[in-house]
N, C-alpha and C positions, 0 to 999 in steps of 0.2 A: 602545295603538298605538305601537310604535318609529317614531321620526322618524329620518333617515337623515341622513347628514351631508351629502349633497345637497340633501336641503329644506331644512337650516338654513343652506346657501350661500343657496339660491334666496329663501329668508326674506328673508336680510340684504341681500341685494341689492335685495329689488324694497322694502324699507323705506327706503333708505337715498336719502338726496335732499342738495341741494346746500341746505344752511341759509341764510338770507339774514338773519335776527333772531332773535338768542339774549337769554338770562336773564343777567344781573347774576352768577349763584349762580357762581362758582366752582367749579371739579373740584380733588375732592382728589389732593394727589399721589401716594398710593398708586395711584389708579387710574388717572392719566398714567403711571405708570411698569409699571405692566400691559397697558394698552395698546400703548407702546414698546413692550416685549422680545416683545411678540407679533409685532409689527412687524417687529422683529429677523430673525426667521426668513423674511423676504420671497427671493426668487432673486436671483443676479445674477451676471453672468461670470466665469469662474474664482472665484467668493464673493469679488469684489473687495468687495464691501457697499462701495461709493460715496460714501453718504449720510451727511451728516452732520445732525446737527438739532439746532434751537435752538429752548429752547420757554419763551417770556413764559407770566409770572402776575402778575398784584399790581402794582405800580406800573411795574414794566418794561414790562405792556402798556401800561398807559396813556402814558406817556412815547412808545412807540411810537405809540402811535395818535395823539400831537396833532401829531407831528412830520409822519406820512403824511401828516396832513391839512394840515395849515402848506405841506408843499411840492407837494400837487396845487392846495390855492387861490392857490398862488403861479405855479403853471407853474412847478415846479423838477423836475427830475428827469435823474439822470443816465445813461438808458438801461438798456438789459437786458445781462446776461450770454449771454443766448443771444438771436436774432431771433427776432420774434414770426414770424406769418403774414405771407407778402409778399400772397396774396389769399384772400378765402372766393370758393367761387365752387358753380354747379351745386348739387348736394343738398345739399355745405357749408356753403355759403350761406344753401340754404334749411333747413337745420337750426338752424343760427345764428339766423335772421331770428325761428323761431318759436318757440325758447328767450326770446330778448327778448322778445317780443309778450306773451307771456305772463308776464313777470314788470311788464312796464310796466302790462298791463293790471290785474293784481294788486294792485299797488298806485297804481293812478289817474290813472297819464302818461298821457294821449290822445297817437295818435301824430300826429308834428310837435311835440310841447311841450318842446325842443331845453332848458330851465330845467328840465323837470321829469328829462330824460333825465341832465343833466350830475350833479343833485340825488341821484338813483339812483347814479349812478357811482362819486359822494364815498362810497358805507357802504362800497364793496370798503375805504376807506384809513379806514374809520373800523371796519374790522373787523367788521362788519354787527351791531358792539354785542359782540362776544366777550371773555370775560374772558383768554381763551390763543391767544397766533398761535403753531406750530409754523413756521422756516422752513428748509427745506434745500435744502442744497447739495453739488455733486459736486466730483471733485477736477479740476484741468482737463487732466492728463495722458490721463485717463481719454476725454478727448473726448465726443460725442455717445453712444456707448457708455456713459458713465459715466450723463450726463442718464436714458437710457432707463432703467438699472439703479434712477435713484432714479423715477423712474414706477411704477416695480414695486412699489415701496417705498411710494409714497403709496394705492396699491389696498389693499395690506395693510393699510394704517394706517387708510385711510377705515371698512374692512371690521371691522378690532378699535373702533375707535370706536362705530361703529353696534353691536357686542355688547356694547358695555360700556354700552351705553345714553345716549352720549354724541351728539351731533350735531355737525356740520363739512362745510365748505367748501372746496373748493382756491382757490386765486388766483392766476393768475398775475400781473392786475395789479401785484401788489405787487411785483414783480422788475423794473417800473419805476423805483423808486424800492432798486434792488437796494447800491447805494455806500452811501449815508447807512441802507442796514437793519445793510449789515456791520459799518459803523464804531458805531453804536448796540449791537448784542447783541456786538463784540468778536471776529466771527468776521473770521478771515484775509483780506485783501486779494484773494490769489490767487483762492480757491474762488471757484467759480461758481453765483450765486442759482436755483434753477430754479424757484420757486415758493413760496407761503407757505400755511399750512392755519389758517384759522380753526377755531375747535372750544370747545365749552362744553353748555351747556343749551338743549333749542330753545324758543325761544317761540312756544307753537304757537297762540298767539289771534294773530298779527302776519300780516296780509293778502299778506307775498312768500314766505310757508310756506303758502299755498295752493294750491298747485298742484303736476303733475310733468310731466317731459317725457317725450316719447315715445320709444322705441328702434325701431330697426328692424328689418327680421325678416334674419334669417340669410339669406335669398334676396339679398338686397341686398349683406351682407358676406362671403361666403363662396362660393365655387367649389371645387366637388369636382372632382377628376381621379381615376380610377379603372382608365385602360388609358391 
């Protein structure tokens, strides 16, 4: 039976989940840098390709990750490069509300357990255990236009990840702490953080790799005009 290169999109998608507990194991770099240049081919305005990317291994990540973690238990952090959401609100909201619910309930916050919720919060900056953060960034000439270009860029990456049999999570949390990520991996001042991708090996006995969320149906996002 031919498989079609539409089923093996629709494979990888509906495989593909947000990792919250990886394995110790390491990616080799052959297969970080297969993944990249697959990446590489993502769209973007006039092929401005945007995105830059910086990708810990080996003591770089860790160094990254006690620093996250030093300055979330500190209350330090010096803003985002781009604004977060000013509100969730309506189906957003309620989208949002039962993404959470489900990873709390996953792993064992009752809700209202504001210690267990904050506890949760800390793996975004402790990497949810991953041995590689990827994090990029756009150029800021590029503006908002630039940002969406690298969006596009992280579909593709998530989408090469999950074929190469790797697992990964976006974050934006981590572009909280976007000054001290730049000044740490040595990227430029100027660029602008839009996000960081944890990625490695999933740990799939780990009880917040239990579950998926739901999507909604095209009736929801999509309006056809036709006359």
């Amino acid at each position: 039976m031919n498989i079609t290169p539409a089923q093996v999109l629709d494979s990888l998608l509906a495989q593909r989940h947000s990792c919250r507990a990886f394995l110790e194991k390491p990616v080799e770099r052959a297969t970080i840098e297969s993944v990249l240049r697959t990446a590489q081919r993502a769209a973007s305005w006039c092929n401005s390709q945007a995105w830059q990317v910086s990708v810990t291994s080996g003591q770089a990540t860790e160094r990254l990750r006690a620093k996250l973690l030093a300055a979330e238990r500190a209350g330090e952090g010096g803003g985002t490069d781009f604004p977060f959401p000013q509100e969730y609100r309506g189906v957003y909201l309620e989208r949002r509300r039962e993404c959470g619910f489900q990873l709390y309930s996953a792993v064992g916050v009752e809700r209202g357990d504001k210690e267990g919720y904050a506890r949760q919060t800390l793996e975004n900056f402790r990497l949810f255990g991953a041995p590689h953060v990827a994090i990029l960034t756009s150029d800021p000439g590029l503006g908002v236009y630039g940002a969406v270009d690298v969006g596009g860029y992280v579909q593709v990456l998530l989408l090469a990840m999950q074929a190469h049999g790797l697992a990964a999570i976006a974050q934006a949390a981590l572009a909280h702490q976007s000054a001290m990520v730049k000044q740490e991996l040595g990227i430029p001042e100027e660029r602008l953080m839009v996000c960081g991708i944890s990625f490695g090996y999933e740990d799939t006995t780990h009880p917040a790799n239990s579950y998926r969320t739901s999507r909604a149906a095209i009736e929801q996002a999509v309006h056809f005009v036709d006359a």
